[in-house]
C-alpha positions in Angstrom: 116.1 144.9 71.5 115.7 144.7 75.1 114.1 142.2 77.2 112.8 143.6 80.2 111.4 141.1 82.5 109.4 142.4 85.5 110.8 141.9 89.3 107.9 139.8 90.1 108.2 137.3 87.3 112.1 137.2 87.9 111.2 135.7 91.3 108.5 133.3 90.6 111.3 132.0 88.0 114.4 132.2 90.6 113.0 130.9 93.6 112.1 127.5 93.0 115.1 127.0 90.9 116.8 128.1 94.4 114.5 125.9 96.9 115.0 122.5 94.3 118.8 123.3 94.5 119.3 123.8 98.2 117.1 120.1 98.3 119.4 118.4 96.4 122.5 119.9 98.3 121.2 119.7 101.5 120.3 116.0 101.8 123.1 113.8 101.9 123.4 111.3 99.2 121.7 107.8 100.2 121.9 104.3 98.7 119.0 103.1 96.9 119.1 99.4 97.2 117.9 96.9 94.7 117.3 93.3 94.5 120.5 91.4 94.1 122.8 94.1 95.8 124.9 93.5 98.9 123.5 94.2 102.1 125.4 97.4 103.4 127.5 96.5 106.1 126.0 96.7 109.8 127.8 97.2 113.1 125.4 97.6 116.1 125.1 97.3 119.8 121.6 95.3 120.6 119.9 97.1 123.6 121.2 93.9 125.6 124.5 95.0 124.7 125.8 92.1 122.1 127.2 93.1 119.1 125.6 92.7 115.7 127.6 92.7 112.0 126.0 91.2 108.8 128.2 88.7 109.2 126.2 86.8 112.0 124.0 86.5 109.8 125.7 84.9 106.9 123.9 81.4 106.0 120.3 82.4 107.6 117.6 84.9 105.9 118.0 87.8 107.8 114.4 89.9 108.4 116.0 93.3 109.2 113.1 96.0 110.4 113.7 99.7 110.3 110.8 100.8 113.2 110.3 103.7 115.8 108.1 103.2 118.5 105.7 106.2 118.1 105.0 105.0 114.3 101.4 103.5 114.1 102.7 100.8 111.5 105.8 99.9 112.9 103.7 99.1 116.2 101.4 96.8 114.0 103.8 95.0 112.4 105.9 94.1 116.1 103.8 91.5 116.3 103.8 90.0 112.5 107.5 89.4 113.3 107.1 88.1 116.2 105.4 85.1 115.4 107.6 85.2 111.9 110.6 84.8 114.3 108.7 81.7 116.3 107.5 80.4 113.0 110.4 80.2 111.3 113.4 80.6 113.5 114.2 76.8 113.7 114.3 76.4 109.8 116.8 79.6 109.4 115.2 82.9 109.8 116.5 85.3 112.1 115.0 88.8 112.7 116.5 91.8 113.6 115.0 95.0 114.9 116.7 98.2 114.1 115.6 101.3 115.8 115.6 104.8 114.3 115.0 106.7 117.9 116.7 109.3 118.4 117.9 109.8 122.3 118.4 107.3 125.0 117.7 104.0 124.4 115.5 103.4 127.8 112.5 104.0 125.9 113.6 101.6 122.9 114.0 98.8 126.2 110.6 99.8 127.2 108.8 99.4 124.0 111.0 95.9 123.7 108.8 94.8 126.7 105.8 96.4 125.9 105.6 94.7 122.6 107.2 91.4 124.0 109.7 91.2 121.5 111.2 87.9 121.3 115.0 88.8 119.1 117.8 91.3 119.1 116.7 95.2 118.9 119.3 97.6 118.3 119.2 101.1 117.7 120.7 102.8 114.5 122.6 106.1 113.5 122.3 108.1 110.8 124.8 106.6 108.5 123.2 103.6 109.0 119.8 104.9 107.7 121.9 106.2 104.9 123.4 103.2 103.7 119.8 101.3 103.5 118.5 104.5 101.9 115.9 104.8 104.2 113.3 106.9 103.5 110.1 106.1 105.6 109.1 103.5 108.6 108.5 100.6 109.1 110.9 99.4 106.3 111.5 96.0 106.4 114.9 94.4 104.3 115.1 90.6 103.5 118.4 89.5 103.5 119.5 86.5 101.7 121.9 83.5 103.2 124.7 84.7 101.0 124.1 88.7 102.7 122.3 89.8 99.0 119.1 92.2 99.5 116.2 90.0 98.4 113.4 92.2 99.1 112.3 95.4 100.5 109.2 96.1 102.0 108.0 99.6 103.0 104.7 100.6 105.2 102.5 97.6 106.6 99.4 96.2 105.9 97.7 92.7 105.2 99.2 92.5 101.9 103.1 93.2 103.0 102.8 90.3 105.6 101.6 87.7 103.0 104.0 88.9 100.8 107.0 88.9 103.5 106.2 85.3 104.5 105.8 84.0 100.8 109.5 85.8 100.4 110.5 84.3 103.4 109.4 81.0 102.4 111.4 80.5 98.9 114.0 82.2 100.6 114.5 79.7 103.2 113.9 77.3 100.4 117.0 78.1 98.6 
């Protein structure tokens, strides 16, 4: 008995099977970070020109933002961690704001002034973006005072800032 499957039907079953394959293939594999894990090592350059590693951070809660300055959110929440910075700065919080531009960083130092950003800025690669699994902007990690992801925030609104201070809070706590 033959099976005869028509040319049209052979492609509406080969096709996708082909597109969901070259999108696994194609991206490269990222970290997916949970509670608990080790922050991912970091070694950056601030826009100032002072070099940042995790290990600056060790013993304060570390606010790390992912942000871009053409993303609408990202531009709302500047401010948020600007006065989380002021707030909380004395009692052990340090923030850290981690471009994802692409290019020069002049524009990066423009939007720094713009925004009046008050701590370090620094503009990440790719691997970088990797290693946090970064899938959208703003994302915003909160790092522990032992360097342990505590939380992860993605988007902003309301609700993420109430929830980032609370986090912030206990953290700072402990």
């Amino acid at each position: 008995m033959k099976i005869r499957i028509g040319f049209k039907k052979l492609l509406f079953r080969i096709i996708p099977c082909a597109v969901v394959g070259m999108l696994l293939y194609s991206q490269p594999a990222a970290a997916i970070l949970q509670k608990g894990d080790k922050a991912p090592a970091i070694k950056l350059i601030t826009t100032t020109g002072q070099p940042v590693t995790l290990a600056n951070y060790r013993g304060y809660v570390l606010v790390m933002d992912f942000f871009a300055t053409w993303c609408i959110p990202c531009r709302q929440s500047i401010p948020h961690m600007v006065a989380l910075n002021q707030k909380y700065g004395k009692q052990g919080l340090q923030v850290l704001g981690v471009s994802v531009d692409e290019g020069n960083d002049r524009e990066v130092k423009n939007f720094i002034v713009d925004k009046k950003i008050t701590y370090p800025v620094a503009v990440s690669g790719e691997e970088m973006q990797a290693d946090y699994g970064l899938r959208s902007i703003p994302t915003i990690y909160l790092i522990n005072k032992k360097g342990m992801v505590a939380e992860k925030f993605q988007g902003y609104s309301d609700q993420t800032a109430k929830a980032m201070e609370d986090s912030i809070k206990r953290l700072l706590a402990e």
